[in-house]
N, C-alpha and C positions, 0 to 999 in steps of 0.2 A: 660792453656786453657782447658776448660773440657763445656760438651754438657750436658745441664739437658732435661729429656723429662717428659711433664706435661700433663694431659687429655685436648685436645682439646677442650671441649666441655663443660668445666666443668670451674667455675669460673663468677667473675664478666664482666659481659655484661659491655662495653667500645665498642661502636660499632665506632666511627670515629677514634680510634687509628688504628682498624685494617682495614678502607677501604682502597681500593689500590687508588694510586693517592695521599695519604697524605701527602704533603712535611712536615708536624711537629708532625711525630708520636714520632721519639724519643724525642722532646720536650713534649708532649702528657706524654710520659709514663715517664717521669724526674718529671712533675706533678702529675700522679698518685702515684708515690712515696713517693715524700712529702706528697698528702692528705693522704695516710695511717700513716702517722705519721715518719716517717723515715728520713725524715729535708731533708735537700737538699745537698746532696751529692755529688763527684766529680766524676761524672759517665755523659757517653754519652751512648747513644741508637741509636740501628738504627731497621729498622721492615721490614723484607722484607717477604711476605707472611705471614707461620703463625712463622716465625722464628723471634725471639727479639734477637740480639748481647746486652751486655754493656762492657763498657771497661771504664777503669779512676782506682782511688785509691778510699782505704777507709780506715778509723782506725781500723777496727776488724775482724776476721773471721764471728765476728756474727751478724756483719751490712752486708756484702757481702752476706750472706747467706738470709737474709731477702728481699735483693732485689734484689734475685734471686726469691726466694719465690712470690714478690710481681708482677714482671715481666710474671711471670710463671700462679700463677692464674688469668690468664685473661681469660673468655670466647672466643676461636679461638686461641689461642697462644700454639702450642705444643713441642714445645722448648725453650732455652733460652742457647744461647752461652757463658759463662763467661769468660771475660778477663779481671775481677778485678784483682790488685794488693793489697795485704794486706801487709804493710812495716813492717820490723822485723822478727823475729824468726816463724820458721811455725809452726802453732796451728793446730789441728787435725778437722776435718770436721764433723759436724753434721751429722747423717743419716737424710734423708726425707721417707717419710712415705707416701701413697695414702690414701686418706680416702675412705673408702669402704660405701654400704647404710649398716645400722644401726648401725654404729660405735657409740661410744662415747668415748673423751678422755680417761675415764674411760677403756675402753676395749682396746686400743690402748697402754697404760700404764699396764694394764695385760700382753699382750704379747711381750709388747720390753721389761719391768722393770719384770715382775713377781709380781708384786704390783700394783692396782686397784688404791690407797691411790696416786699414785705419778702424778697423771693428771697432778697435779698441775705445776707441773716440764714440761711441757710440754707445756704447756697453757701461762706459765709465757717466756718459749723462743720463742714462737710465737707473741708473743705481739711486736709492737700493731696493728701487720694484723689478732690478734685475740681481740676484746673485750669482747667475754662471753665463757665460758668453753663448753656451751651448742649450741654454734652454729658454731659449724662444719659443711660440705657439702660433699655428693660421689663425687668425684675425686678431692678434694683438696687435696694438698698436703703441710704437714707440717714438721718443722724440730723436729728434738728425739734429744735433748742434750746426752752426754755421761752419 
């Protein structure tokens, strides 16, 4: 079980996930998931404040990490509790990264890789809560593969 902390303030506007009163936010946010592209997973949610729990299984370190990711950039939501389980042998964890104002994958990739050239790598393990290399956001937070 591990706590991620994400910019509150930063991220996609979903304003009825986080009213209080919501009996189906984690339904809500099981939704947002899938629309990101992420299918429909064996994960539960619950939202209390600006905190998101999930808990269930999933096949990879690098599906778990994305819907962490995807839980986490929400406009209001400055945590996210993980109690996924990933079945099998433990694989090592992606750093996540804050994007800063005038970041660009390119410069992100400078300083985690030392190489400018490796966005790509970068771009391609955000997918597909990223669709363009170029549209990144200040306080999004994305995963840096090894």
């Amino acid at each position: 079980m591990s706590l991620f902390s994400f910019v509150k303030e930063a991220g996609e506007k979903l304003v009825k996930l986080l009213t209080p009163g919501n009996a189906n936010a984690g339904e809500d946010l099981k939704k947002h998931i899938e629309d990101v592209g992420l299918g429909n997973p064996n994960v539960h949610a619950t939202v209390e404040g600006d905190k998101v729990t999930i808990s269930g299984e999933v096949a990879t370190q690098e599906e778990k990490e994305k819907i962490i990711l995807a839980a986490g950039n929400i406009a209001g939501v400055a945590s996210v509790e993980d109690q996924i389980t990933v079945p099998g042998p433990a694989v090592a964890a992606a750093r996540f990264v804050v994007v800063k104002k005038g970041d660009t994958l390119s410069a992100i990739s400078l300083a985690v890789y030392g190489n400018a050239n490796q966005y790509n790598k970068i771009f391609e393990a955000n997918k597909p809560l990223l669709s363009d290399p170029d549209k990144i956001y200040p306080g999004q937070t994305l995963r840096i593969p090894e």
